[in-house]
N, C-alpha and C positions, 0 to 999 in steps of 0.2 A: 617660092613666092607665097604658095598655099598657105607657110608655117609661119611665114612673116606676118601677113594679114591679122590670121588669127591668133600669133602671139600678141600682137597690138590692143585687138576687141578683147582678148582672153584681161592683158593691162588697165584697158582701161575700165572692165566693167571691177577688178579687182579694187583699184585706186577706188571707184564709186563706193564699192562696198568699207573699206578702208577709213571714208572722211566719216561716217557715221560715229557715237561716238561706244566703246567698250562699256558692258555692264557684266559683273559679277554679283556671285550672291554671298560668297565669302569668300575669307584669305586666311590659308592656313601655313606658318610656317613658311613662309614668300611662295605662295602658290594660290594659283586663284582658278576658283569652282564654282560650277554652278550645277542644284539641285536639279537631276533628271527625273528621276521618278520616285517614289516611298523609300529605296534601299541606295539609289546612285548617286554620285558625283561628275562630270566628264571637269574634264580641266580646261580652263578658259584663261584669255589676256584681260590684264589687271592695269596699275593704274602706271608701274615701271615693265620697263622692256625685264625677261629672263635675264641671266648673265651667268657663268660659270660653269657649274659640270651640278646638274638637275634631279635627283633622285625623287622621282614617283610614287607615291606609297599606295603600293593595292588598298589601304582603308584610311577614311579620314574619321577624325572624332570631332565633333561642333557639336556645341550646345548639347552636349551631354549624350549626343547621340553618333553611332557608329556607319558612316558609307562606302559604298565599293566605290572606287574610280575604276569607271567600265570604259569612256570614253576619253582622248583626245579630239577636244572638239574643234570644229571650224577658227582658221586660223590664230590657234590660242600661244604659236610659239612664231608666229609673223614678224619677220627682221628683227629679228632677236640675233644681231650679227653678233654679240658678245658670249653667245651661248655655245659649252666648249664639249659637252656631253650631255645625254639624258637616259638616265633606266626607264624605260617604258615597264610598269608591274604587268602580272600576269592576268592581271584582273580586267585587262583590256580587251573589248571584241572590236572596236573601230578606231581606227584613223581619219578624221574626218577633211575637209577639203581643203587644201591650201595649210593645213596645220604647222607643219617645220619648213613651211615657204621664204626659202632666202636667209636661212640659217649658213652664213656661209662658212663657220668657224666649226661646225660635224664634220667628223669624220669618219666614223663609224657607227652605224646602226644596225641593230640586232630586234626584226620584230618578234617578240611572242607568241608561242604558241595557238594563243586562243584569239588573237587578233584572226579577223576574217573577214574585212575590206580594206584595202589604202584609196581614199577617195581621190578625187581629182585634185592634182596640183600638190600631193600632201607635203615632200619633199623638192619639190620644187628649186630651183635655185640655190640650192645648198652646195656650193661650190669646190667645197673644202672635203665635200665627202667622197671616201677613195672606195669603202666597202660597207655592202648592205647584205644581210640574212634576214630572209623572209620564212618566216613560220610556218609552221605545217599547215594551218587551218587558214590560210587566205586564202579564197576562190576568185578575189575580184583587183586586180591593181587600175585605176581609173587615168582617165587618159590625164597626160602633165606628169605623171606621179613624182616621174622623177627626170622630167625634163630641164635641161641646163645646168644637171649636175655634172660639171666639164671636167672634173679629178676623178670620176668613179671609174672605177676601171677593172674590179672583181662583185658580179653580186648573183647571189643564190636564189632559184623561185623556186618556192616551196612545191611538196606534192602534191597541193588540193589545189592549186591555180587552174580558174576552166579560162580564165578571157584576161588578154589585154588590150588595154584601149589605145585610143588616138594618143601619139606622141611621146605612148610613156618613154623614150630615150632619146629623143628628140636632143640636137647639139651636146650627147655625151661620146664627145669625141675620144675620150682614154680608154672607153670600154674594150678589154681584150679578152675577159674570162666571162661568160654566161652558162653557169650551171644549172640546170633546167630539170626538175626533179621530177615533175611530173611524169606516169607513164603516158598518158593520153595526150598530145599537144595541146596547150592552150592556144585557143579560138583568138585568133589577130581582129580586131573590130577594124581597124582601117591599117591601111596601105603603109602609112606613116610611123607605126609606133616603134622603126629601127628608121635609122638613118641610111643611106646607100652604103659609102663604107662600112657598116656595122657585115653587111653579105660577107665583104670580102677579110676582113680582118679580127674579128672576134670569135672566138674560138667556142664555139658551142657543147658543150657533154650533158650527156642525156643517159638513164638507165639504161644497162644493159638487154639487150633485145628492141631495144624501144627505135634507134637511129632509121628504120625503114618509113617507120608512122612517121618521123618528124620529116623524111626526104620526100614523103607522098603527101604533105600538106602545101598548098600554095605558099603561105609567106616562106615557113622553116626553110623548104626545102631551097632556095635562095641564098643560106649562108654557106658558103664554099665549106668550110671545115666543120663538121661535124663528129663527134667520138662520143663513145661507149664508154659507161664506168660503171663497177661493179658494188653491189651491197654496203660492202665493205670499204669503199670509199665512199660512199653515201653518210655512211655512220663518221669516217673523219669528219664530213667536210660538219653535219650537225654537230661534233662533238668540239669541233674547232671553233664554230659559231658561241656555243656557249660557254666555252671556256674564256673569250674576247668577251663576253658577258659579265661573268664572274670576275673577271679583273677588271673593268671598267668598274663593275661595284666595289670591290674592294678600293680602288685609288679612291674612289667617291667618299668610301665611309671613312679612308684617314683623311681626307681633306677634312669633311665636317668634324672630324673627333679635332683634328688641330684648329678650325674655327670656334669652336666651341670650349677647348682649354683656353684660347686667346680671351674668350670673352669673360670667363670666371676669371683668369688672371689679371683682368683689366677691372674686373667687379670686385675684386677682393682687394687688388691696390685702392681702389675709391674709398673702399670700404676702412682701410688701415687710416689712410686721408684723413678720414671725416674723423674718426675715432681717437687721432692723434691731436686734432682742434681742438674738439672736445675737452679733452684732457688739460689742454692748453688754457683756454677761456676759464677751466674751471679753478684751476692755481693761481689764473689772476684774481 
């Protein structure tokens, strides 16, 4: 009843913020930005919804000049149902709140290294997503984060994670694998951020030596199955992480190379067009 309420207040203060209306400061390459600071970018919602599979560039050039995209900003990727993939670069420290909220066409997310917050709500509703890796440098996943993602069902917390918030698992009912890397448990802020069956049916692993710390914390100690994994599964599961990286980027760069031969194929037949008239008009 709790989760009901405040899923409701949590909607409708979202809708409010929603009717306002989106501003950007540029658009590069179908990506829309706004200037943070003397050297940043974060990336923002523009004036069309995302769609497709999204490559992120650690650096933008405007107006002659060069910026990091450090930020995903507040929901800049918001019911962007048609959206089928995104590289997040590594150039990113934040995810901000509500950001990939109700993406429900994700399926896979791999956060970055250097990221180190997922804000409230960031994944949110993304329905379609089955597996998440979380970077080594997160210390904060915020409450929502990834609540009513109902296909996820394997995800990785990094080893700097100190807290999780209210709800972050809230109705992900598929959840069967939580790999939990930290050695020190992370700090549960509220009662809620696992669901009831999450105790009895998700299968928790934690470093080796670590399963007594997680048995001797109030929430942890609560999921019936808990197990030990050594180093060396630790280095699979990251090296597995970014190899699901690595090939997400590669399908991405032959999509754009084959959109991008489409469009010189389509520029160069215009171009034959125009030149063949030409020649026409000119023998009359």
């Amino acid at each position: 009843m709790k989760y009901l309420k405040l899923k409701s207040l949590f909607t409708a203060l979202l809708c409010l913020f929603c009717t306002s209306s989106w501003a950007y400061d540029c658009e590069v390459n179908g990506i829309y930005y706004n200037r943070t600071s003397v050297t940043d970018f974060e990336v923002t919602s523009g004036d069309k919804k995302y769609t497709g599979d999204i490559v992120i560039p650690e650096n933008v050039t405007y107006n002659g000049r060069t910026f990091k995209v450090t930020t995903i900003g507040n929901y800049a990727f918001y019911g962007c149902t048609g959206l089928t993939s995104v590289i997040i670069p590594d150039n990113v420290a934040t995810i901000e709140s509500g950001a990939f909220y109700g993406c429900t066409a994700l399926s896979i997310i791999s956060i970055p290294n250097n990221v180190k917050s997922i804000e409230d709500a960031a994944f949110r509703g993304c329905t379609g997503l089955t597996t998440v890796s979380i970077g080594n440098n997160v210390t904060w996943i915020g409450n929502y984060a990834f609540c009513d993602c109902t296909a996820l069902t394997a995800i990785t917390i990094g080893p700097s994670v100190t807290s999780i918030g209210d709800y972050v698992f809230a109705a992900c009912n598929s959840l069967a694998v939580l790999n939990c890397l930290p050695t020190i448990p992370p700090t549960i802020s509220g009662s809620s951020s696992f669901d009831s069956p999450h105790y009895t049916w998700t299968d928790v692993y934690v470093p080796m030596g670590c399963r007594s710390k997680y048995q001797n914390e109030a929430y942890w100690k609560k999921f019936i199955s808990t197990s030990e994994f050594d180093m060396a599964t630790m280095s699979a599961l990251s090296a597995t992480a970014e190899k699901a990286k690595d090939i997400v980027k590669a399908e991405n760069a032959t999509k754009e190379q084959t959109v991008n031969n489409a469009k010189a194929s389509k520029t160069t037949t215009k171009a034959k067009k125009q030149s063949s008239r030409s020649r026409s008009r000119r023998r009359r």
